[in-house]
N, CA, C and O of each residue as an XYZ file, in Angstrom:
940
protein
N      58.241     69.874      6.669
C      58.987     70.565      7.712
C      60.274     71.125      7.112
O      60.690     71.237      5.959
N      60.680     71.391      8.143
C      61.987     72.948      7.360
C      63.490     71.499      7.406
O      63.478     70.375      7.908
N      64.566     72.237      6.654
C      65.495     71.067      6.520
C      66.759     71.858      7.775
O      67.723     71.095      7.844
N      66.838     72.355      8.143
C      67.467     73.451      9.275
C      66.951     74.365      9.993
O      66.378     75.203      9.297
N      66.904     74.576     11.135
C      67.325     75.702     11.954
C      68.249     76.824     12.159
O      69.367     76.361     12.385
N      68.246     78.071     12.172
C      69.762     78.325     12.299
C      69.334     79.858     13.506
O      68.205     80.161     13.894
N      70.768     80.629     13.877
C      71.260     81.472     14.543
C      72.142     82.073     14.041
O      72.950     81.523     13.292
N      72.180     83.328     14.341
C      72.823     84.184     14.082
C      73.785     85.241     14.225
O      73.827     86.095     13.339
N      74.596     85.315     15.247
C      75.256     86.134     16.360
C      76.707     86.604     15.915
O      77.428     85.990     15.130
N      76.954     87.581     16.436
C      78.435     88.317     16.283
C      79.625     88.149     17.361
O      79.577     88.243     18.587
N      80.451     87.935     16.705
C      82.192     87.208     17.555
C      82.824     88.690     17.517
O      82.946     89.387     16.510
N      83.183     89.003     18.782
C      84.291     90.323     18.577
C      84.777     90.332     20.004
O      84.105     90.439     21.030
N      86.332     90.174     19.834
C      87.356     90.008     20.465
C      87.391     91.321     21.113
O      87.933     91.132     22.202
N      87.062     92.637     20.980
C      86.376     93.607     21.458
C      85.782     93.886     22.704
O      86.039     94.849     23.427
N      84.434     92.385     23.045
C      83.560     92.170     23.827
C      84.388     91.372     25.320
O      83.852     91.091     26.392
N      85.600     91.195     24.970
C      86.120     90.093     25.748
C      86.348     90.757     27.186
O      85.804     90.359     28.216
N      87.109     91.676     27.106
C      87.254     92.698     28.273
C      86.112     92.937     29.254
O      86.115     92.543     30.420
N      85.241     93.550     28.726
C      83.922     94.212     29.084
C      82.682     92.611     29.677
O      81.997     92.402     30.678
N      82.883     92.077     28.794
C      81.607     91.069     28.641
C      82.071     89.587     29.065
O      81.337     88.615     29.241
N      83.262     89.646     29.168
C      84.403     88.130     29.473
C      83.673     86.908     28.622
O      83.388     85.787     29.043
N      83.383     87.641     26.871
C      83.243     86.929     26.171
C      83.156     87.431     25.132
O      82.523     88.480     25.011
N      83.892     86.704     23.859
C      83.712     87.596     22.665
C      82.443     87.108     21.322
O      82.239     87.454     20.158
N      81.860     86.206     22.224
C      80.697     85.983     21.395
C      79.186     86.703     22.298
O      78.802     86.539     23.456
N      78.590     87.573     21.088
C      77.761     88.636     21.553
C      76.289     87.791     22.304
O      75.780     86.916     21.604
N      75.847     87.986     23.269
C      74.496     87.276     23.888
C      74.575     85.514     23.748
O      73.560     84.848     23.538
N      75.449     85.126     23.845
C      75.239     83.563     23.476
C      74.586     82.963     23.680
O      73.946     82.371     22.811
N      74.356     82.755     25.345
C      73.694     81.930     26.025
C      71.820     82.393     25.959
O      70.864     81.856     26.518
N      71.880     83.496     25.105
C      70.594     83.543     24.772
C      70.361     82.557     23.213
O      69.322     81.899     23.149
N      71.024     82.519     22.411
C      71.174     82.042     20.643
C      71.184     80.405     21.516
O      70.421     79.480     21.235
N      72.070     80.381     22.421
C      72.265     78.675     22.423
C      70.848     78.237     22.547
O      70.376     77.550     21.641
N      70.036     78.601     23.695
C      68.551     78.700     24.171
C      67.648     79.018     23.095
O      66.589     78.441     23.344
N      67.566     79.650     22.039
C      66.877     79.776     21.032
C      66.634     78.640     20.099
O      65.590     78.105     19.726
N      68.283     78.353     19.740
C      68.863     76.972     19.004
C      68.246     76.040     19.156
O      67.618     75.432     18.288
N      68.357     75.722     20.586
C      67.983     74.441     20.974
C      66.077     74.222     20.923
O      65.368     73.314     20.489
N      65.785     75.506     21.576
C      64.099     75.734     21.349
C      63.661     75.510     19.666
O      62.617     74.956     19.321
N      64.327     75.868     19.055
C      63.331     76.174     17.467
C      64.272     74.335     17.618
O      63.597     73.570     18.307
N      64.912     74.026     17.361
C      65.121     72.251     17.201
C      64.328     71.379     17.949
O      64.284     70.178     17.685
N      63.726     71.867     18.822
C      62.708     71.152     19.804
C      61.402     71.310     18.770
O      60.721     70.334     18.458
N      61.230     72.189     18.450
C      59.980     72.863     17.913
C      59.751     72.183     16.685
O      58.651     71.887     16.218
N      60.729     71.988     16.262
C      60.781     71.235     14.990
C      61.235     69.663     14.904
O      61.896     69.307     13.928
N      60.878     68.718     15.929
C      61.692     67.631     16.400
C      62.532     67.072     16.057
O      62.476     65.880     15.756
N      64.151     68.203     15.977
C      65.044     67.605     15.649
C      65.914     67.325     16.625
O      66.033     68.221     17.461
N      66.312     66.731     16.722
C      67.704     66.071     18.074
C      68.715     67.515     18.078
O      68.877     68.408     17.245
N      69.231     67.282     19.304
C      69.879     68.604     19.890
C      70.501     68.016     20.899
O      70.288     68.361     22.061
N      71.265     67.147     20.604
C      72.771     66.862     21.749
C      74.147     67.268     21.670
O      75.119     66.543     21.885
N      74.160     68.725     21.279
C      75.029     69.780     21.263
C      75.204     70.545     22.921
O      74.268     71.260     23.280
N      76.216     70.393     23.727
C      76.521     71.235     24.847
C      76.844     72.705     24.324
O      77.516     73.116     23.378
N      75.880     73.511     25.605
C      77.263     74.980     24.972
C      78.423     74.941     24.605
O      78.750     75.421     23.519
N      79.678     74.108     25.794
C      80.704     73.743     25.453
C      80.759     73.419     23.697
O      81.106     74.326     22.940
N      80.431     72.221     23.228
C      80.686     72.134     22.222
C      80.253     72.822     20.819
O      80.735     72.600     19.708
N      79.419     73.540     21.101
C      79.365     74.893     20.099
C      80.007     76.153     20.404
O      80.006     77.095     19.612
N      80.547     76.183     21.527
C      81.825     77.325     21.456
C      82.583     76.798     21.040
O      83.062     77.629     20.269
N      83.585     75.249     20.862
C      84.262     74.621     20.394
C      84.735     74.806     19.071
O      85.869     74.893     18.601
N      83.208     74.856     18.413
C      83.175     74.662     16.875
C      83.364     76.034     16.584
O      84.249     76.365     15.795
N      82.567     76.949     17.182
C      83.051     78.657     16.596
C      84.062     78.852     17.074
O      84.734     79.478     16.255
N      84.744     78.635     18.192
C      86.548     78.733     18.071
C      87.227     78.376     16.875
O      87.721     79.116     16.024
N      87.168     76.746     16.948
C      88.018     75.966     16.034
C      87.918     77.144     14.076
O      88.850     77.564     13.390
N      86.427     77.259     13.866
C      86.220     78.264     13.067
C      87.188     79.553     12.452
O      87.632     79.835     11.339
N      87.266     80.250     14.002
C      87.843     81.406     13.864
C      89.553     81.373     14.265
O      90.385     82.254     14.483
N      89.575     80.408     14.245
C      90.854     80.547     14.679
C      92.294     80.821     14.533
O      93.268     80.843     15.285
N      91.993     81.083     12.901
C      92.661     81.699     11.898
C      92.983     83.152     12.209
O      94.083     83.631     11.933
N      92.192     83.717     12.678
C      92.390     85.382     13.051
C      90.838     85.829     14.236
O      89.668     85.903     13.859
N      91.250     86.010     15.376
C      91.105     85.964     16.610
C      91.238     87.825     16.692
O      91.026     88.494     17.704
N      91.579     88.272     15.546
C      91.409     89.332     15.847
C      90.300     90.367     15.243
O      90.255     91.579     15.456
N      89.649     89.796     14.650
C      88.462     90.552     14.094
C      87.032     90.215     14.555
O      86.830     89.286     15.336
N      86.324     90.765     14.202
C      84.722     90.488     14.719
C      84.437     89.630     13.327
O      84.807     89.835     12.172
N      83.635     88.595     13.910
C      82.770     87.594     12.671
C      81.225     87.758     12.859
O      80.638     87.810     13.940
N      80.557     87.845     11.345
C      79.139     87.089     11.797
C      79.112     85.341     11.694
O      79.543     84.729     10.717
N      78.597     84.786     12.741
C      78.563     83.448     12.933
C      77.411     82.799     12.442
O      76.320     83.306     12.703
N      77.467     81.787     11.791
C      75.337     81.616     11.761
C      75.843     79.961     11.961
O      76.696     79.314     11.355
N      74.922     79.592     13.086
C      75.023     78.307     13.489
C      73.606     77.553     13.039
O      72.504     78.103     13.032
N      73.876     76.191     12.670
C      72.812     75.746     11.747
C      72.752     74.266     12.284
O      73.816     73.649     12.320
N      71.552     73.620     12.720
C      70.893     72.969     13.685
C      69.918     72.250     12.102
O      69.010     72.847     11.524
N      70.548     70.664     11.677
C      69.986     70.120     10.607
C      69.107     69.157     11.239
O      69.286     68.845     12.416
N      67.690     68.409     10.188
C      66.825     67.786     11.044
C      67.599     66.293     11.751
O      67.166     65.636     12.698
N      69.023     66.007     10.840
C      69.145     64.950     11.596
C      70.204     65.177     13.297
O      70.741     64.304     13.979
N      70.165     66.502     13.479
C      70.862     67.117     14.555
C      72.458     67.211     14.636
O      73.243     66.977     15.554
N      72.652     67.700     13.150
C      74.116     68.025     12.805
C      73.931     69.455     13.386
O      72.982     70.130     13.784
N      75.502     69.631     13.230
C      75.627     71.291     13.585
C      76.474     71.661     12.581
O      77.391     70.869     12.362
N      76.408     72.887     11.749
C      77.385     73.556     11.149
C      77.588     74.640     11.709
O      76.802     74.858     12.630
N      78.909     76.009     11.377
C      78.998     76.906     11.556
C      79.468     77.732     10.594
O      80.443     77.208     10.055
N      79.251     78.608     10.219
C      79.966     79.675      9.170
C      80.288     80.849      9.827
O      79.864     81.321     10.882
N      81.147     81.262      8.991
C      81.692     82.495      9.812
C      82.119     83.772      8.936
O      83.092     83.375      8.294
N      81.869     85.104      8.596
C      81.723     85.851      7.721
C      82.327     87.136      8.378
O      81.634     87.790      9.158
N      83.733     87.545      8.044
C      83.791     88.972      8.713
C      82.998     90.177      8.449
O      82.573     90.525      7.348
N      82.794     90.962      9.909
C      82.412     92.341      9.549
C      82.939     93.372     10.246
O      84.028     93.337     10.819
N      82.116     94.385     10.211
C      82.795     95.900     10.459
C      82.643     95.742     11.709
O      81.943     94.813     12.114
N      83.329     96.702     12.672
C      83.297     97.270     14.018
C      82.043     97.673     14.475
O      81.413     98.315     13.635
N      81.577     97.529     15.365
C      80.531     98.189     16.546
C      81.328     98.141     17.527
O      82.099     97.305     17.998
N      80.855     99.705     17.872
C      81.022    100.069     19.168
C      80.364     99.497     20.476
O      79.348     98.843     20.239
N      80.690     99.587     21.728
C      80.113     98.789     22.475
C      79.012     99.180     23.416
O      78.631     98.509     24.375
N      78.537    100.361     23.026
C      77.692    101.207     23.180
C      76.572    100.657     22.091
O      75.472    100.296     22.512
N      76.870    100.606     20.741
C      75.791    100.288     19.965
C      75.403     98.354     20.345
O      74.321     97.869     20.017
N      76.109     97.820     20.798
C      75.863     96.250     21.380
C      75.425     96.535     22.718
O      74.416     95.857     22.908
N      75.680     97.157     23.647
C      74.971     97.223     25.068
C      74.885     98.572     25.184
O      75.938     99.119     25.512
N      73.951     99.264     25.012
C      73.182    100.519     24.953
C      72.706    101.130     26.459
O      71.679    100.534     26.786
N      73.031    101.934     27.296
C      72.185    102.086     28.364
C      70.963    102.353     28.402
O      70.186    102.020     29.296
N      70.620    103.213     27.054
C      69.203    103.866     27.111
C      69.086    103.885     26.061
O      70.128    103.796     25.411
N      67.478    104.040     25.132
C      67.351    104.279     23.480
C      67.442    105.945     23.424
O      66.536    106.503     24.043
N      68.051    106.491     23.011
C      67.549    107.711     22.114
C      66.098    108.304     21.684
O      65.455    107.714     20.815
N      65.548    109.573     22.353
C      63.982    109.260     21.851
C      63.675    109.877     20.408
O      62.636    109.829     19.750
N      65.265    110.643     20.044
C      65.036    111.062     19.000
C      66.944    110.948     18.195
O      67.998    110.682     18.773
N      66.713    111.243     16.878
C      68.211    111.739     16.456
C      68.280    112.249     15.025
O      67.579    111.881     14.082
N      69.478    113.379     15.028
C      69.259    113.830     13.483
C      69.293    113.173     12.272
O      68.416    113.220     11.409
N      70.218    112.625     12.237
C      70.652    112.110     11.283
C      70.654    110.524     11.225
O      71.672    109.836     11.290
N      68.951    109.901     11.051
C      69.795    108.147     11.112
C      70.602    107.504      9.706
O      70.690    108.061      8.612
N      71.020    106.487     10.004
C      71.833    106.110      8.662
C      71.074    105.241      8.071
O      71.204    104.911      6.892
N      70.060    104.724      9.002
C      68.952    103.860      7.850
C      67.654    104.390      7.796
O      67.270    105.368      8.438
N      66.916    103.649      6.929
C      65.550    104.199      6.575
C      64.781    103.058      6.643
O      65.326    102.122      6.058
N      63.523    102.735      7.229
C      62.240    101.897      7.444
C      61.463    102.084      6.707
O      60.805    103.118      6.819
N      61.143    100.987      5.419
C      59.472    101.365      4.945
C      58.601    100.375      5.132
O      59.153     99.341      5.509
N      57.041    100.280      4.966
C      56.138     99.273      5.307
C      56.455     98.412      4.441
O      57.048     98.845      3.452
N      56.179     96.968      4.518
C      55.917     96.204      3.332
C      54.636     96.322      2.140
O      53.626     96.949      2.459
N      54.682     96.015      1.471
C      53.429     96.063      0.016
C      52.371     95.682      0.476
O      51.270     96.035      0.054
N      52.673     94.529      1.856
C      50.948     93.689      1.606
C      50.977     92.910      2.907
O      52.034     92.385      3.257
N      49.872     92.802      3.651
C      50.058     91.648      4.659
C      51.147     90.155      4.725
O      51.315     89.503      3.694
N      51.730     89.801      5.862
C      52.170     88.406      5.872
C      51.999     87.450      7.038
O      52.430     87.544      8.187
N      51.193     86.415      6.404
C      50.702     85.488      7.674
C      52.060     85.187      8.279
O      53.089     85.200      7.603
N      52.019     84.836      9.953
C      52.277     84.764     10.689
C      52.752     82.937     10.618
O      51.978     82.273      9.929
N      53.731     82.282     11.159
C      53.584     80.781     11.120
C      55.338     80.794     12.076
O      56.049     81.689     12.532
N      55.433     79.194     12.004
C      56.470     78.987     12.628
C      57.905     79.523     11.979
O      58.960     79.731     12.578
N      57.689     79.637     10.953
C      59.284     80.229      9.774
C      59.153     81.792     10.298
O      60.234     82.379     10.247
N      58.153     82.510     10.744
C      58.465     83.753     11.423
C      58.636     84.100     12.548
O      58.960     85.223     12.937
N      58.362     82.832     13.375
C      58.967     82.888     15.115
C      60.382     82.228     15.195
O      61.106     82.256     16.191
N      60.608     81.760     14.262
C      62.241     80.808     14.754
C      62.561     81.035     13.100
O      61.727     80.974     12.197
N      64.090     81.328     12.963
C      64.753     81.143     11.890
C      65.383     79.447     11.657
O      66.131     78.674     12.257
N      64.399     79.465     10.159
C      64.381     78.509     10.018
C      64.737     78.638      8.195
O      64.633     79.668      7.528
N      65.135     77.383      7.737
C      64.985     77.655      6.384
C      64.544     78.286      5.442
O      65.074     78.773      4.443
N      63.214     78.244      5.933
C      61.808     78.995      4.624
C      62.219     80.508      5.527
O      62.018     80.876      6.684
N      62.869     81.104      4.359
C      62.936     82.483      4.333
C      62.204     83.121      3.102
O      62.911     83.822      2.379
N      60.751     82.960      2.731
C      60.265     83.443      1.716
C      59.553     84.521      1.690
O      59.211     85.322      0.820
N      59.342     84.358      3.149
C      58.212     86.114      3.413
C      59.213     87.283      3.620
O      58.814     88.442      3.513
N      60.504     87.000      3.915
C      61.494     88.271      4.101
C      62.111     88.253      2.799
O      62.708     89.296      2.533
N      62.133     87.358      1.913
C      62.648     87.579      0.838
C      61.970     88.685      0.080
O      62.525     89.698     -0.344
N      60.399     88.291     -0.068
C      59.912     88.616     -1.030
C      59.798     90.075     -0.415
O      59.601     90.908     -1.299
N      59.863     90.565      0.766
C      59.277     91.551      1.460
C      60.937     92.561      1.292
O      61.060     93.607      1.929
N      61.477     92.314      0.851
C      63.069     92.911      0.914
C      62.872     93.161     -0.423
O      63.128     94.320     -0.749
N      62.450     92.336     -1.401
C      62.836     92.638     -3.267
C      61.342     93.284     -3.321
O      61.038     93.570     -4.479
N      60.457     93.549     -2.485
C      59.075     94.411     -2.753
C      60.088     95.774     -2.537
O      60.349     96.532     -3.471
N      60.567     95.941     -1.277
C      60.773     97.164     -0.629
C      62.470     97.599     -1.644
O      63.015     98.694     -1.511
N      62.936     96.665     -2.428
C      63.866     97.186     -3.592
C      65.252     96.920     -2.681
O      66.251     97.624     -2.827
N      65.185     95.895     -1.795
C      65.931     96.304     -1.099
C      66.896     94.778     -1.251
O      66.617     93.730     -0.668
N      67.995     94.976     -2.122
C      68.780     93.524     -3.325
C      70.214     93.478     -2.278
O      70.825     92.520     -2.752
N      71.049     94.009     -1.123
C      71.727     93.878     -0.960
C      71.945     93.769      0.568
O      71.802     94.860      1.120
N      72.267     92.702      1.442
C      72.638     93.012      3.019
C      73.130     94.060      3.167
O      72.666     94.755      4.071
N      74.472     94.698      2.193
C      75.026     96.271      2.990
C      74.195     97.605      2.464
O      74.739     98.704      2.357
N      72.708     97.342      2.128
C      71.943     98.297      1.447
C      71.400     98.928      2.857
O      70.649     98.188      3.493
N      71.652    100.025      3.338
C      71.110    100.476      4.625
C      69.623    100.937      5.057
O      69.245    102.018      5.506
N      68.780     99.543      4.719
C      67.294    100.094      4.319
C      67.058     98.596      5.400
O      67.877     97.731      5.707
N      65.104     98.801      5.911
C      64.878     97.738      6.686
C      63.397     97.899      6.017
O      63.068     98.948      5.463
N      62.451     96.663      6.127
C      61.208     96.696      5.735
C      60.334     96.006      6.826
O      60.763     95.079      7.512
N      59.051     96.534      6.942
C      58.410     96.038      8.648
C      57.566     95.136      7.675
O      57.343     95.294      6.475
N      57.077     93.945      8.709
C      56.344     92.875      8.121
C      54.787     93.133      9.311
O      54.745     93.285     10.532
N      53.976     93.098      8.540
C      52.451     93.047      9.347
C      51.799     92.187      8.652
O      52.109     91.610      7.610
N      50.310     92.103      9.683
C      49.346     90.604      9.676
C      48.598     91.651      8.253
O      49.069     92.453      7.446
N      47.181     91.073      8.541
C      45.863     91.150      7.472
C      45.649     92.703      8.786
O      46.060     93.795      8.395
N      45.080     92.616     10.074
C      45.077     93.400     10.911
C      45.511     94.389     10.649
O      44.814     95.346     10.989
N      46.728     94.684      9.993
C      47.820     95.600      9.674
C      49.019     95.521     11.732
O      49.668     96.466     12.180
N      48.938     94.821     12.070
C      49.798     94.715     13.242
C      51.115     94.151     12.688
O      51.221     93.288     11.818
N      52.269     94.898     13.456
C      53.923     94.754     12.927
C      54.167     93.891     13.793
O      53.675     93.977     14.918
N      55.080     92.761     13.382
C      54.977     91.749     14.016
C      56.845     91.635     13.768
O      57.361     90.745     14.442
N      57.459     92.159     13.201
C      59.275     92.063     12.938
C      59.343     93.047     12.110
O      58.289     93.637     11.876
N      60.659     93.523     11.401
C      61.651     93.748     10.397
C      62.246     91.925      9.803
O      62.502     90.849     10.344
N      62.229     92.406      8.630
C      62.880     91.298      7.606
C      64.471     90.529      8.416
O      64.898     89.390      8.608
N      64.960     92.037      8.714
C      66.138     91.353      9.549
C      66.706     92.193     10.585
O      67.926     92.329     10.674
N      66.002     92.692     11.270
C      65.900     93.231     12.218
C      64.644     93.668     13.399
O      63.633     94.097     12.843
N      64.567     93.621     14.924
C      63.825     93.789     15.653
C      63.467     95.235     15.571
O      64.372     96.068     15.630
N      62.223     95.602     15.439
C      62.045     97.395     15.616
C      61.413     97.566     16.630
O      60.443     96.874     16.938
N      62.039     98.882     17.569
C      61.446     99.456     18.530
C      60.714    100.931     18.416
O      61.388    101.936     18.190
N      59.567    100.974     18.556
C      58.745    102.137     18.190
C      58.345    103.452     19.961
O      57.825    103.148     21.035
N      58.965    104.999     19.403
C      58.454    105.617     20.595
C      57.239    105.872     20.697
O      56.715    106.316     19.675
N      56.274    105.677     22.047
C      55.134    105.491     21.518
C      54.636    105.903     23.759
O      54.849    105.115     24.681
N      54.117    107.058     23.851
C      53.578    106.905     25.065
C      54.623    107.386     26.146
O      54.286    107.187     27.312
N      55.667    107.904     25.959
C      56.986    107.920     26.087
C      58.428    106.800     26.990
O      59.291    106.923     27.859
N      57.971    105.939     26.201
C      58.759    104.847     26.239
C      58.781    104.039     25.137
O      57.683    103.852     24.611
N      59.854    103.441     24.581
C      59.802    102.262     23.780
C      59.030    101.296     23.901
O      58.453    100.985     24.943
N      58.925    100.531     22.457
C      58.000     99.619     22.545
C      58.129     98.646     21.458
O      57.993     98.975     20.279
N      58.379     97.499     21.822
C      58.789     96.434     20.509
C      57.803     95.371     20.524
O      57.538     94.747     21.551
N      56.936     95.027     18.748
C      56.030     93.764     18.916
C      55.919     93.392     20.007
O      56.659     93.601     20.969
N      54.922     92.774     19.934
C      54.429     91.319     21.223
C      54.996     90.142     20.617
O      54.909     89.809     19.435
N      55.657     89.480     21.667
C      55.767     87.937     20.948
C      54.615     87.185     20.822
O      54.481     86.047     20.371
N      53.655     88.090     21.353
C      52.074     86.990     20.580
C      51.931     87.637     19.066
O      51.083     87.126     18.333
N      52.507     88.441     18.699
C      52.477     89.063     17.361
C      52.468     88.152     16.426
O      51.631     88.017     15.533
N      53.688     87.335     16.696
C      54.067     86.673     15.641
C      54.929     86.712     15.210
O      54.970     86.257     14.067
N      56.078     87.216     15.749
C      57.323     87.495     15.261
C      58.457     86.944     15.549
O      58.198     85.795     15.905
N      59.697     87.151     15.597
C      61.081     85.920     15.888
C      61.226     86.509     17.302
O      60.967     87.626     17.749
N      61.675     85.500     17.804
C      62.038     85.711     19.210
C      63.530     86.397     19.675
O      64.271     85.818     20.470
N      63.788     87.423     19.199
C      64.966     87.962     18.840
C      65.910     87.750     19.938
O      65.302     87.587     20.996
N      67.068     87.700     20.049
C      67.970     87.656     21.216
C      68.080     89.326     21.476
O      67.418     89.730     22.432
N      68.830     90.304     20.738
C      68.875     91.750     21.351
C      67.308     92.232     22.114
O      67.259     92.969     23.099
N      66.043     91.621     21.400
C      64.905     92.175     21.852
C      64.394     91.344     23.439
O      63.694     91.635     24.409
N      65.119     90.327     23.039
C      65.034     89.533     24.741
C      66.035     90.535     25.594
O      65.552     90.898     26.667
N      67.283     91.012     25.302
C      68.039     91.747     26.213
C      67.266     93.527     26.743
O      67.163     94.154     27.797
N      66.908     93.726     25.408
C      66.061     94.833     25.678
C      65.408     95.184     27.110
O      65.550     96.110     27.909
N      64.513     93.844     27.054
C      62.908     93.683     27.566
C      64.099     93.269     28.936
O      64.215     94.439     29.301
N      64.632     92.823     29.498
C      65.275     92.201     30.565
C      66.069     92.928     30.943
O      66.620     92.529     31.969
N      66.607     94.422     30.352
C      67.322     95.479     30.196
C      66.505     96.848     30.640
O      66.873     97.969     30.990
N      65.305     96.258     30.471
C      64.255     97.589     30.835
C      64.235     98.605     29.734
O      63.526     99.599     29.888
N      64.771     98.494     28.898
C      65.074     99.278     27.458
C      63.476     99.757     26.653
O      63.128    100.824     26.147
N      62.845     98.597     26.800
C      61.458     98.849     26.639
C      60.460     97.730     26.704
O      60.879     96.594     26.926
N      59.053     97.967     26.513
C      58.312     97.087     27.124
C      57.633     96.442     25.728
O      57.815     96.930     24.612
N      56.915     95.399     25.969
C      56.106     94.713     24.682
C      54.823     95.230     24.208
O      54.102     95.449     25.182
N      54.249     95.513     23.100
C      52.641     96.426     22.679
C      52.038     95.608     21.588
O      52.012     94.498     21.056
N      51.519     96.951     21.576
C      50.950     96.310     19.746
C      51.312     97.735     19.014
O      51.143     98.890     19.406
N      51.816     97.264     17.923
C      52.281     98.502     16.786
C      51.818     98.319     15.401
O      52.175     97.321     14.774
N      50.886     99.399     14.765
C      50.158     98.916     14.162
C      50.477    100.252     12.726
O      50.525    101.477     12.835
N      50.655     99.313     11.390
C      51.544    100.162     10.530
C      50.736    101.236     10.189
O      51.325    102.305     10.033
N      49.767    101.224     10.065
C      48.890    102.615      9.599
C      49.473    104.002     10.871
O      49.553    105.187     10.550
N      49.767    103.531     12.093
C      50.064    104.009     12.930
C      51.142    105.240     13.117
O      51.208    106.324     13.695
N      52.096    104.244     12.110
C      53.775    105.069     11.851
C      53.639    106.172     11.089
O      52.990    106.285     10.049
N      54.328    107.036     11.697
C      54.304    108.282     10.971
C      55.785    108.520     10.083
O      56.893    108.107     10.424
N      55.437    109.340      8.803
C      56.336    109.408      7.895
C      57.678    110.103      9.140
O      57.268    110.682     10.146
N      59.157    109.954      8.910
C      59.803    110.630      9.678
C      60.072    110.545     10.948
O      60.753    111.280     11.662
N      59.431    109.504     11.202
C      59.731    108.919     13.103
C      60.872    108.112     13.163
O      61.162    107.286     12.297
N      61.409    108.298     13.996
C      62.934    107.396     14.498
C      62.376    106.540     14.585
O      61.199    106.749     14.876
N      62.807    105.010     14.402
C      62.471    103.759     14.625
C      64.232    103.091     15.069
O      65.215    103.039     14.330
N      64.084    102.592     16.742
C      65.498    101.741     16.646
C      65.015    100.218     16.272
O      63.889     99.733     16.160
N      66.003     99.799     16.160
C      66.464     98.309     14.723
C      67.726     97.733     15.892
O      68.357     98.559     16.552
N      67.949     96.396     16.015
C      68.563     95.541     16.540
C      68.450     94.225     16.145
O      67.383     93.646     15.938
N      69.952     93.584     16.005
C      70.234     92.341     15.346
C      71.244     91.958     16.405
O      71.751     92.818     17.126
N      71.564     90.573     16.511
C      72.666     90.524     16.774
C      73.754     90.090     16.386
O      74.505     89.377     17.051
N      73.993     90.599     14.937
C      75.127     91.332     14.611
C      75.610     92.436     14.539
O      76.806     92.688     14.692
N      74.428     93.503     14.210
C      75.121     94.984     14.308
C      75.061     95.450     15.512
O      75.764     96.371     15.929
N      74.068     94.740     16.264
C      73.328     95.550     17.624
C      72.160     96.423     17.180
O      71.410     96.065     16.273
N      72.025     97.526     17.807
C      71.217     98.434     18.018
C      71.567     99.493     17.737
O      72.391    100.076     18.441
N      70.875    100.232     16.266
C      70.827    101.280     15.825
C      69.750    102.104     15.380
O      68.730    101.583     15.831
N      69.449    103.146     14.712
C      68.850    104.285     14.535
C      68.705    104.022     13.354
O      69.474    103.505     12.544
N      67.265    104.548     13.229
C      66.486    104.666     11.278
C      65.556    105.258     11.289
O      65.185    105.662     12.391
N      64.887    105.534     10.304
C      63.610    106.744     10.245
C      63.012    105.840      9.114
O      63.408    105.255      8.106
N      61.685    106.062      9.910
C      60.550    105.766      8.873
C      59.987    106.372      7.756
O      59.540    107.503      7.947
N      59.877    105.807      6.403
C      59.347    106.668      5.046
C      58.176    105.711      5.021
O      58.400    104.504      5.115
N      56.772    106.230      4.884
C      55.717    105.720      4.317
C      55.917    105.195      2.562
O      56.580    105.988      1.894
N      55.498    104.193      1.966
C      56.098    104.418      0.085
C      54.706    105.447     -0.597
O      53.548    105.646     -0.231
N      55.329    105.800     -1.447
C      54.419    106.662     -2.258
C      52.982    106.229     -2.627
O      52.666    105.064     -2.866
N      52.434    106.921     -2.641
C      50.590    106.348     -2.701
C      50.504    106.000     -4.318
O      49.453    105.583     -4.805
């Protein structure tokens, strides 16, 4: 079994006004947290209270910037937190009214992965064993978090089941459309807001499918929700 659990979410003092909280979707990550520690039978007698506690106490040095947070759920039901500054999002790109069905210019680019990847519990809940996004990131050349590139992960089927580190939403029928969580994929918090947002509905997306040059939106919750275009790799 895995030696942690973890989460992933963005702090911005930004959100406080608008959202009367500056930690992004929480009460969805707390609910995740606690699910993948269930899943994995580790003890989980952490209150919300006391994991806002700990990412306060954290940040409390400077209250004025946005952090990425990654909260980490060990098998004997410790909690850690880390905390990593980053850049600005707008609050438009974190709560979006509508997707875009198209746009000129995205700033990232989507390619398939090299090869099928089975499906298991390390790809529905972030969990330790990060080996299929590893290897699927250094296939697709892709060596750096601020490298503005994403790589889609599919079964034997050829069905897309995530991004390495990001949720993708495909236009398709004219509406959005993101994996099935019977896919096989992480149970994303932005893609839970999506779907509960009406933003778009659940399918099947299947990589032979994607066409070179199609907008694909991408959501984390740290950057939020942004814009990328799909490149097929060279034959």
């Amino acid at each position: 079994m895995y030696p942690f659990v973890f989460t992933t979410l963005r702090w911005d003092p930004a959100l406080v006004g608008a959202r009367n909280s500056a930690l992004y979707l929480f009460d969805h990550h707390y609910e995740r947290l606690r699910k993948a520690s269930q899943y994995c039978d580790f003890p989980f007698p952490h209150s919300p209270l006391e994991v806002l506690d700990l990412i306060t106490t954290k940040i409390n040095h400077d209250q004025n910037s946005p952090y990425r947070v990654k909260l980490k759920v060990f098998e004997t039901g410790e909690l850690t937190c880390e905390v990593t500054r980053v850049t600005h999002v707008s609050a438009t790109g974190l709560f979006p009214a509508t997707f875009p069905p198209s746009v000129s210019e995205p700033g990232w680019t989507v390619v398939p992965d090299n090869g099928p990847t089975r499906t298991s519990l390390a790809t529905k809940f972030k969990t330790a064993d990060r080996v299929c996004y590893e290897r699927a990131r250094l296939a697709a050349g892709i060596h750096s978090p601020s490298d503005p590139r994403e790589v889609l992960l599919y079964d034997r089927q050829g069905l897309i089941f995530d991004g390495s580190i990001a949720t993708p939403y495909f236009w398709r029928n004219n509406c959005w459309i993101t994996p099935s969580e019977a896919a096989g994929g992480l149970r994303g918090t932005t893609r839970r807001w999506a779907l509960d947002n009406g933003l778009c509905i659940e399918g099947c997306i299947y990589i032979h499918n994607c066409v070179d040059g199609e907008v694909i939106i991408l959501s984390n919750a740290v950057r939020g929700f942004y814009q990328a275009v799909f490149r097929r790799r060279p034959e």
